[in-house]
Structures are given as structure tokens and as C-alpha cells.
C-alpha positions as CSV (number, residue, x, y, z in Angstrom):
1,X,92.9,88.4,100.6
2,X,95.1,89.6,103.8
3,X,97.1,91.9,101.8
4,X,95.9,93.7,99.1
5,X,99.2,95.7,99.0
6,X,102.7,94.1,99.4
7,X,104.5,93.8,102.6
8,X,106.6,97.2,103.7
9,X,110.3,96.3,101.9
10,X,113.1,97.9,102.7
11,X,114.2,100.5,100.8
12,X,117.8,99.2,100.1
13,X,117.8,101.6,97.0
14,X,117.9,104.6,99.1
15,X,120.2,102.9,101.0
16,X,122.8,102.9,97.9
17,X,121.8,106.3,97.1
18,X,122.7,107.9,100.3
19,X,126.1,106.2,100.0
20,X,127.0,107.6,96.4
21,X,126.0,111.4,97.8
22,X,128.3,110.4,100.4
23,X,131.0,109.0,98.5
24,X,130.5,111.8,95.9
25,X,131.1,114.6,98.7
26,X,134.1,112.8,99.5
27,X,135.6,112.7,96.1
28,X,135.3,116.4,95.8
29,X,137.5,118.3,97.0
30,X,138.8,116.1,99.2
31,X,135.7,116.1,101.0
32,X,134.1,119.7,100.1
33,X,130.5,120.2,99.0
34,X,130.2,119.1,95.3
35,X,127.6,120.9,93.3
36,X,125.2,119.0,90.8
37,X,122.8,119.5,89.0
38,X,119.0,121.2,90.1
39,X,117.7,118.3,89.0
40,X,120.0,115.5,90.7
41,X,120.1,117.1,93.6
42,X,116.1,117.6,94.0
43,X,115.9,114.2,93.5
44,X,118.4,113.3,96.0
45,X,116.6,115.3,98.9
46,X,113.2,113.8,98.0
47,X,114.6,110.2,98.2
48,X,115.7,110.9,101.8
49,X,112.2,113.0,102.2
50,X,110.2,109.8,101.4
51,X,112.8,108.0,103.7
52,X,111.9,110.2,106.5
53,X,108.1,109.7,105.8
54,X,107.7,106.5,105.7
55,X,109.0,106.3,109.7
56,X,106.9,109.5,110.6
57,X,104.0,107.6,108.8
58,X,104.0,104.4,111.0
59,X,104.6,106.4,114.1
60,X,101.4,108.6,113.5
61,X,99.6,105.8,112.6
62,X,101.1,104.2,116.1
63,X,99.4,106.8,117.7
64,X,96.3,106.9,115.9
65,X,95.5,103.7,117.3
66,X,96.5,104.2,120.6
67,X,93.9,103.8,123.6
68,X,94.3,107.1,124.8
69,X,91.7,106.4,127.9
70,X,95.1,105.0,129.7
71,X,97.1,108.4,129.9
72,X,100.2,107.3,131.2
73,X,100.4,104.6,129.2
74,X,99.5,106.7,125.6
75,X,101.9,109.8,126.9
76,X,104.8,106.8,126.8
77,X,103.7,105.8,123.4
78,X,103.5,109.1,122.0
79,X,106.8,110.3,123.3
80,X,108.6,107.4,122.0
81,X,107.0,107.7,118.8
82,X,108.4,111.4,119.2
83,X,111.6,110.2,119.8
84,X,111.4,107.8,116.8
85,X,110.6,110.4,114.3
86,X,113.5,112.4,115.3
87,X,115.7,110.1,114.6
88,X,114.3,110.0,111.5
89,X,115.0,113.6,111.1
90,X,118.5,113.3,112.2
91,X,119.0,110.7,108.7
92,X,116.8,113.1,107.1
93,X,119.3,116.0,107.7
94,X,122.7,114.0,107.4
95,X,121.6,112.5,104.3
96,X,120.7,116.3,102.8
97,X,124.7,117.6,104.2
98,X,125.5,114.7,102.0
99,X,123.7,115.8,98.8
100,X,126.1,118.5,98.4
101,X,124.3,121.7,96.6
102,X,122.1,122.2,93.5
103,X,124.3,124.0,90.5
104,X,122.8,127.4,90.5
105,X,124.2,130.8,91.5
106,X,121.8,130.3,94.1
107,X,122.9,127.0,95.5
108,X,124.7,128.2,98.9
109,X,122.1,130.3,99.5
110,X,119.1,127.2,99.1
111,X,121.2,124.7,100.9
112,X,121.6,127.7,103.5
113,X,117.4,128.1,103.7
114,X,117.3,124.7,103.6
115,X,119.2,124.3,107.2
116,X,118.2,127.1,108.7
117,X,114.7,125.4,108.5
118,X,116.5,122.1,109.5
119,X,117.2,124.2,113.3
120,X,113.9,125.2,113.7
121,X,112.6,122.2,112.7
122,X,115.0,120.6,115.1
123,X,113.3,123.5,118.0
124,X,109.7,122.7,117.0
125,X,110.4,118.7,118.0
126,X,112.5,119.2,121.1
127,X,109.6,121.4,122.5
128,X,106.9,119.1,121.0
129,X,108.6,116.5,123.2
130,X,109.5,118.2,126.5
131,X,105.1,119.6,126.1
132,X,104.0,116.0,126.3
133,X,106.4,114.6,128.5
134,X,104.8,117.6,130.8
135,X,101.2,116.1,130.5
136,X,99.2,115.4,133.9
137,X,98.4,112.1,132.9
138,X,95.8,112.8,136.2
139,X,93.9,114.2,134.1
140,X,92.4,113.8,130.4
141,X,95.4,113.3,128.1
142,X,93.4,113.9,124.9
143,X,92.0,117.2,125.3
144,X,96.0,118.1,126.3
145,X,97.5,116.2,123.3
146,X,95.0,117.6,121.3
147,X,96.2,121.5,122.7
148,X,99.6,120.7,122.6
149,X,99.3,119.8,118.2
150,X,97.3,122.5,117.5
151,X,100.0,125.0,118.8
152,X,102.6,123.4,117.7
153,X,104.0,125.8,114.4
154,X,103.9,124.0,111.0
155,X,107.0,123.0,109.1
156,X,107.5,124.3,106.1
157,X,110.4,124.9,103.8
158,X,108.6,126.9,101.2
159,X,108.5,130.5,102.5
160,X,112.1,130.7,103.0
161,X,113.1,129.4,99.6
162,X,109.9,131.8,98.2
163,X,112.0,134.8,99.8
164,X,115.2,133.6,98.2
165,X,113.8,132.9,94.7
166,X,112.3,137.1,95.1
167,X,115.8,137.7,95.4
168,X,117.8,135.4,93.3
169,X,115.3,134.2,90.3
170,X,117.0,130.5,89.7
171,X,116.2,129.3,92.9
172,X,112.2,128.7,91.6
173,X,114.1,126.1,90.0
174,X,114.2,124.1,93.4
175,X,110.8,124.8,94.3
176,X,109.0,123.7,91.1
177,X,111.7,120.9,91.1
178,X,110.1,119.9,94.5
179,X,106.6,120.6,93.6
180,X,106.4,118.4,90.6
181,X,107.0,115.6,93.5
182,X,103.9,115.3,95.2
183,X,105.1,112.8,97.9
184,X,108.2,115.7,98.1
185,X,106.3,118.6,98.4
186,X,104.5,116.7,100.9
187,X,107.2,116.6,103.4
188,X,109.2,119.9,102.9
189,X,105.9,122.2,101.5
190,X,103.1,121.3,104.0
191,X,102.3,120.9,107.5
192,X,103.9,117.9,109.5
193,X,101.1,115.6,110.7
194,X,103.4,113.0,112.1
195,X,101.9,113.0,115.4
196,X,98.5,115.1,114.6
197,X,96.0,112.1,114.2
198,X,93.3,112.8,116.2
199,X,93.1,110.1,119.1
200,X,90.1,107.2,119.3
201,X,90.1,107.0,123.0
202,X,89.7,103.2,122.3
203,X,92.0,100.4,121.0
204,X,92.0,99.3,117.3
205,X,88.5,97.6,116.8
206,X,89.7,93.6,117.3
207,X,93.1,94.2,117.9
208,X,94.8,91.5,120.3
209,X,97.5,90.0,121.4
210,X,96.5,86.7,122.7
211,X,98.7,84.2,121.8
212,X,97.6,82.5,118.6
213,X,95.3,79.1,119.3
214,X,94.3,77.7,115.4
215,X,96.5,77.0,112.5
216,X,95.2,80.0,110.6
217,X,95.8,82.6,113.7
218,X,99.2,80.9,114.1
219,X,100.2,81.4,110.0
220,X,98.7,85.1,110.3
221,X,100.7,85.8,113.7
222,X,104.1,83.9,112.1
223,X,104.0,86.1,108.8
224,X,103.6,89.0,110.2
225,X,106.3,88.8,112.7
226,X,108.7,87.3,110.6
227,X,108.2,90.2,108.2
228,X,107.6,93.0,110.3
229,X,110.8,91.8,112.2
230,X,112.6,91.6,109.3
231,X,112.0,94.9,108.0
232,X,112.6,96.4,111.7
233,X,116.3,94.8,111.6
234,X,117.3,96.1,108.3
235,X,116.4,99.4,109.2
236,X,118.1,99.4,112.4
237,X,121.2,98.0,110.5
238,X,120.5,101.3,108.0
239,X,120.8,103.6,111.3
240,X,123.8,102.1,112.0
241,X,125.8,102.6,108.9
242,X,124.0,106.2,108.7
243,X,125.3,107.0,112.4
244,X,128.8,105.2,111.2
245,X,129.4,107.5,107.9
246,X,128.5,110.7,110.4
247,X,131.7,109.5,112.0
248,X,133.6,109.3,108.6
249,X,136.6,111.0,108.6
250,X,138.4,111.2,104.5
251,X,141.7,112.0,106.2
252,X,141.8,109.2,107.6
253,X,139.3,106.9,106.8
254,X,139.5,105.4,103.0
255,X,137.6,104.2,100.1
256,X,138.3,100.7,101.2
257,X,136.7,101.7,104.4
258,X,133.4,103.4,102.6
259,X,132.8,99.9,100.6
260,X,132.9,98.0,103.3
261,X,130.2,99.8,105.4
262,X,128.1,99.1,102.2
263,X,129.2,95.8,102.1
264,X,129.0,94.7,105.9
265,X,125.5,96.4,105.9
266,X,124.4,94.1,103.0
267,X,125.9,91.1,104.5
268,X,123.4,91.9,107.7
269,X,120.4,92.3,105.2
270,X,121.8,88.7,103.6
271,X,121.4,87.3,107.0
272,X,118.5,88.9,108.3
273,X,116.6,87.6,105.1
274,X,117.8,83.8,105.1
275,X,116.0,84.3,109.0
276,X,113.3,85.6,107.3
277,X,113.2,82.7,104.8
278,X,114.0,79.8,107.3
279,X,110.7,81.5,109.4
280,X,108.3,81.3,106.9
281,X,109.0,78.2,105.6
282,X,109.0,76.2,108.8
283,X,105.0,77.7,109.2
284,X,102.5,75.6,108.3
285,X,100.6,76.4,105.6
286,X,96.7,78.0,106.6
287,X,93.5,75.4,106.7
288,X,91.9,77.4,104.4
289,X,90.7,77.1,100.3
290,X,94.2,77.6,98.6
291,X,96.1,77.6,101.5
292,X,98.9,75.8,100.4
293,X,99.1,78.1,97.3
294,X,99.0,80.6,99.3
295,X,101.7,79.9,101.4
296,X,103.6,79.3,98.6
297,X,103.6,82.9,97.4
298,X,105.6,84.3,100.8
299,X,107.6,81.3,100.8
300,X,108.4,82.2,96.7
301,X,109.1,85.6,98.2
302,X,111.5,84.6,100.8
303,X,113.4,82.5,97.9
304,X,113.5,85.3,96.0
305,X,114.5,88.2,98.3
306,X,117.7,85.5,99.6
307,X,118.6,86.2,96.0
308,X,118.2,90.0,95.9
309,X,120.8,90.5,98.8
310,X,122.8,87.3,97.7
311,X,123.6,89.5,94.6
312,X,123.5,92.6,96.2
313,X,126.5,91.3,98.1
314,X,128.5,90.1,94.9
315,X,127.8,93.3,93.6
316,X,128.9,95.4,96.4
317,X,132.5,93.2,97.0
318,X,132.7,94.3,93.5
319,X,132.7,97.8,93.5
320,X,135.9,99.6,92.6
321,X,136.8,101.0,95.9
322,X,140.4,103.2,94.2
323,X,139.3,106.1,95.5
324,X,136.1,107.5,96.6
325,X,135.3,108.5,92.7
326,X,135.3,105.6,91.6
327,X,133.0,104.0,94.2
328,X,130.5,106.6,93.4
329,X,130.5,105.5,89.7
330,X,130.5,101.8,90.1
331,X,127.2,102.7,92.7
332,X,125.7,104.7,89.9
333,X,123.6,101.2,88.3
334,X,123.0,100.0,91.9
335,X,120.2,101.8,93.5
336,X,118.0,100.9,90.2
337,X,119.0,97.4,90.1
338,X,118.0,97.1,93.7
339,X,114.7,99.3,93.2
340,X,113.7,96.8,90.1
341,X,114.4,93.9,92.2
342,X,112.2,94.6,94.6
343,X,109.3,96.2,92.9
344,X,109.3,92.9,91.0
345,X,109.3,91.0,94.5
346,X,106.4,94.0,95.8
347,X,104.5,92.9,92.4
348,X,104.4,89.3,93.2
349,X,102.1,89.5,96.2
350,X,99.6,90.8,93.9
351,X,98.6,87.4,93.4
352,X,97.1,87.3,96.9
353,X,93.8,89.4,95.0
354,X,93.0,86.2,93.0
355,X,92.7,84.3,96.6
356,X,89.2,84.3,98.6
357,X,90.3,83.8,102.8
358,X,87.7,85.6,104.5
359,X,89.2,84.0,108.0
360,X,92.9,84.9,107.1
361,X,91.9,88.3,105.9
362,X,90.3,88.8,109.9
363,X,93.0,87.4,111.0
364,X,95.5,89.7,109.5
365,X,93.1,93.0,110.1
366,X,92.7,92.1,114.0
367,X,96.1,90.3,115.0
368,X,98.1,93.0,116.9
369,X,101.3,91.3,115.1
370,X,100.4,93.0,111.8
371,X,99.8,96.6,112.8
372,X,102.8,97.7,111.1
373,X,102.1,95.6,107.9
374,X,98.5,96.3,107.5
């Protein structure tokens, strides 16, 4: 069947999670880093890690499909893909100032290693950039991109914090912490490869974007725009509010103010989604064996996420908003109510795998609509 993983969801947990860091950094101290556990605090930066990699994911895979034959037209891709990916980083990094520092004697001194890594990171991508942007697109692009990756210097947190732990032994705490996180220890222990695929030279084998003629190509194209739209929204709605609590100020903004950012962002999501719903149920189902059941399971899904954010929402007007302790707490059950919610949504298009649609399958591997879904 077309998907034989769920569509990308938003990851509205992570979402709650960055707020309680925030709202927790607030609370102490007026506003001053709050220490936590090793533990919590690992798990904190490796939320936003897999945050960050899911957009430096679908930006490499952006340009692993590119058709690099057209130079100019795959240097514009690749430097917007750039671009994307540090905006990413930018989250990344704001949502680690928010984390406040891991309990050990060594905690200044990691959250220190961790930044200075942060800057150079920062370097590597601004160089990266202004490199391709040079590019003669005159001449071959690929055998220039391909130069440009393979001098560009690896990112990697572990050295500095392997320096620190020689010195101050409860650091190794933080790196085994990290290590036991595969998808973690990914990100901040190996090698970036956001924009390191190696280039086809040709387009993705069947990829189009004709418009849609049968009923089929027009369910496939409908789908996948609704939800690939959907999920773009939300995510720009997440920028937003991560750009807007960068400009929180505590002495003068208050706890009031910090639940409504939650609040408003969710009411976008609640909006976005009933868009999402209204689209897929006005498609026509597919002319195929099952089609009406298997319609049935995104429009199901559409009914079901309405009701994830519709509660969400009740939830969030709910939330204690005293002072900015107290908002932390009452977002303490949130992120895994959220998370459950839509695991159980994610779980639900397994039931695609007992469907046989050879055409719609096609469809969805070839339409240029689903690139970011398949």
C-alpha cells in the first residue's frame, strides 16, 4: 500500500517540552539558568536534537533528489536547503539556552563546551553557504558541490566534552547519557550529512508534476498536499512561537503572556487541522479494490487529529498560568499525552499493509506532491 509508514506528524510534544524548559528557566531565579538533573537535561537536548534532524533530514533528502545537470537551478535548491537547516539550528540552539544546565559540578563547564561548539557550528554553515553560493554554475556543479562537502570540517560535540570529562570526571555522565541515544548521538557525536548526499545528476525516477488527470492520480495528489501542507503550516506556526519566546522578556512579559503563546499556537494547529480534515474529505475516494475503505482510514485520521488539538486547546486554556512555576508543572503531563495521542493516530495507518493498490502505491512513489511524505 502507498504508505507503509505513517504520514510525517507534527511533533506537538516537543513543542510542550520546549515551553516547560522555557517556563522552567523563567521560574528560576527570576529568569537564571536552573540546574536539573544529568538525566532530564540529556533528555531535553536530544528532544530538540531529533527536532533539528528531522528538518536537516528532508533537506538532504531535497537535495539528493535534485537534477543536478541544471546548475543554476540545483545551486538555488541547495542553498535554500542551507538556509533551511540553519534555521533549524537556530531552534536547535535556543531550545538548548532553554534547557538550563545538567546538575553536576561540571555543569557550567558542559553547557560551556556545548556552545562553544554551537559557534563553530554556526562558522562551518555560514561558510558552507557563502562556498556554494560562489559556484560557477558555467561549469559542472557536481564535481564543485561534491569539493566543497568533502572539505567542509565535521561537527562534533564529543571531543570537547572528552577533554572536559579528562578534567572533571562527572561530565562522562553527559556523554554516556547521550550515547545511550542513538538517534542523539547521531546528531551531536557524528558527522553532519545534512547536505552530503551524493548527487544523481538526474531527477527522481517518475517524479512529475503534471497536473493530476484520473481519479486515482487526483486522490494521490489531494492527500499528499493536504498533508504535507498541513505539517508545513504547523511547523512554521512552531518557528513563530520559538522566534516569539527568543523575544520574551520575564520583567516584563508574564506567565499570562507564556500560556497564551502555547495557547494561540495550538489554536493555529486546531485550525490548520479542521483545513486538513475539510480537504480530505471533500476527495473522492480512489477507483481501486478497497478504495472506499481506504479512504476511510485518512478521513478516520483527520476526525481524529481535530480531536487531538480540540483537547489540546482545553487543556492548554487550563493550565495554571500564577506564575511561571506553576505553568511548568501543570505542562509536566502534557508533552506525553500529546506524544500518546499521536503515536495512536501514527499506528492507525498501519492498516494501509492489509490493502493491495498497486496503481495508488505508483501513484504515491512518482507524484512530485508526495516527496516529503514518502
Amino acid at each position: 500500500m502507498p504508505f507503509r509508514s505513517s504520514p510525517r506528524l507534527p511533533n506537538l510534544g516537543a513543542v510542550a517540552i520546549a515551553i516547560l524548559a522555557f517556563a522552567l528557566s523563567l521560574a528560576a531565579c527570576g529568569g537564571g539558568t536552573k540546574s536539573v538533573s544529568a538525566d532530564a537535561w540529556v533528555t531535553s537536548i536530544c528532544r530538540s536534537a531529533a527536532n533539528y534532524q528531522k528538518v536537516s533530514d528532508a533537506q538532504g533528502e531535497k537535495i539528493g533528489k535534485l537534477d543536478f545537470g541544471d546548475s543554476a537551478a540545483a545551486k538555488k535548491a541547495v542553498v535554500a536547503a542551507i538556509g533551511e537547516t540553519d534555521k533549524a539550528s537556530t531552534t536547535l540552539e535556543r531550545e538548548f539556552d532553554s534547557a538550563g544546565k545538567p546538575d553536576l559540578k561540571s555543569g557550567d563547564a558542559v553547557v560551556k563546551a556545548f556552545k562553544d561548539q554551537f559557534k563553530e557550528n554556526d562558522k562551518r554553515t555560514a561558510e558552507l553557504k557563502k562556498k556554494v553560493e560562489a559556484i560557477d554554475t558555467k561549469k559542472d556543479f557536481t564535481e564543485q558541490f561534491l569539493r566543497i562537502v568533502s572539505d567542509t570540517p565535521e561537527i562534533n560535540f564529543k571531543p570537547k566534552l572528552e577533554a572536559l570529562a579528562s578534567k572533571e570526571s562527572d561530565a562522562q555522565e553527559v556523554i554516556d547519557g547521550i550515547d545511550d541515544d542513538p538517534d542523539c548521538a547521531a546528531l551531536y557525536f557524528e558527522s553532519d550529512s545534512d547536505t552530503s548526499s551524493e548527487p544523481s545528476g538526474k531527477p527522481t525516477p517518475g517524479a512529475t508534476s503534471a497536473a493530476p488527470n484520473t481519479v486515482n492520480e487526483k486522490w494521490v495528489a489531494g492527500i499528499c498536499t493536504s498533508f504535507s501542507g498541513w505539517v508545513k503550516d504547523i511547523d512554521n506556526a512552531n518557528t513563530s512561537l520559538q522566534a516569539s519566546l527568543g523575544k520574551f522578556d520575564a520583567s516584563k512579559d508574564s506567565p499570562k503572556d507564556l500560556k497564551q503563546k502555547l495557547v494561540d499556537f495550538l489554536k493555529t494547529g486546531q485550525a490548520e487541522t479542521k483545513n486538513l480534515k475539510r480537504e480530505v474529505d471533500a476527495l473522492k475516494a480512489p477507483e481501486v479494490k478497497d478504495g472506499a475503505a481506504i479512504h476511510k482510514v485518512f478521513t478516520n485520521a483527520g476526525t481524529e487529529l481535530v480531536k487531538i488539538f480540540e483537547s489540546a486547546v482545553a487543556d492548554a486554556e487550563k493550565i495554571n498560568a500564577s506564575t511561571f512555576q506553576s505553568v511548568a508543572d501543570d505542562i509536566q503531563g502534557f508533552e506525553q499525552k500529546i506524544t500518546s495521542s499521536f503515536d495512536e493516530v501514527s499506528s492507525a495507518f498501519d492498516q494501509l499493509d492489509g490493502f493491495s493498490a498497486p496503481a495508488l502505491e505508483q501513484a504515491f512513489a512518482s507524484r512530485s506532491e508526495c516527496a516529503d511524505l514518502n
